[in-house]
C-alpha positions as CSV (number, residue, x, y, z in Angstrom):
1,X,-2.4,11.8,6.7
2,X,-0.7,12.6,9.8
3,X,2.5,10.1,8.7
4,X,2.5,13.3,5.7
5,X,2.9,15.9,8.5
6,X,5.2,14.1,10.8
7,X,7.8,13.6,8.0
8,X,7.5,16.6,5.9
9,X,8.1,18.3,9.4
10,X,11.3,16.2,10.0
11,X,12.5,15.9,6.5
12,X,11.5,18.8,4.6
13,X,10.7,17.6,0.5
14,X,12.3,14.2,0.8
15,X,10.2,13.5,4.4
16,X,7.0,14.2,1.6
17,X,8.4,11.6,-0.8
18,X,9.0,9.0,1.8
19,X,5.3,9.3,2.5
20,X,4.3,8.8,-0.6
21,X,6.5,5.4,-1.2
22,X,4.9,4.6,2.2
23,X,1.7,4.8,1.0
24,X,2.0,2.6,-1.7
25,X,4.0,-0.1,0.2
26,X,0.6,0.3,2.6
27,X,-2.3,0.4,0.5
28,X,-0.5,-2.5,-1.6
29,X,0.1,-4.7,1.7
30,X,-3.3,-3.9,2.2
31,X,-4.5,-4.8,-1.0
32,X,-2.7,-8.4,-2.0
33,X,-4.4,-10.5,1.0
34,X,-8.0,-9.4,-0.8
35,X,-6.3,-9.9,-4.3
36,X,-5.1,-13.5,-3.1
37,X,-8.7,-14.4,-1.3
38,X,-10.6,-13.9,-3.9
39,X,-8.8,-15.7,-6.5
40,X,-8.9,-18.8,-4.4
41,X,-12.8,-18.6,-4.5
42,X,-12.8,-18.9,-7.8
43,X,-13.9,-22.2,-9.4
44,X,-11.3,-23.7,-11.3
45,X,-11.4,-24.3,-15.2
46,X,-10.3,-27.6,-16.7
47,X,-8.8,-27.9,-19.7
């Protein structure tokens, strides 16, 4: 929230849409190491 404030302060509009591109770079770095873990504890099927 505050990363919303600091840049639409400093950028006006386009400080608002780099913190939304931010936030999806975030929550998706944040995301993929959970994604990745629990794929690997799945069993495996043979064919």
């Amino acid at each position: 929230m505050a990363i919303i404030l600091i840049l639409s302060h400093s950028f006006g509009l386009f400080g608002i849409e780099i913190s939304q591109s931010l936030a999806d770079i975030l929550s998706a770095a944040v995301t993929i190491p959970f994604f990745l873990s629990f794929f690997r504890t799945l069993p495996k099927e043979d064919e």
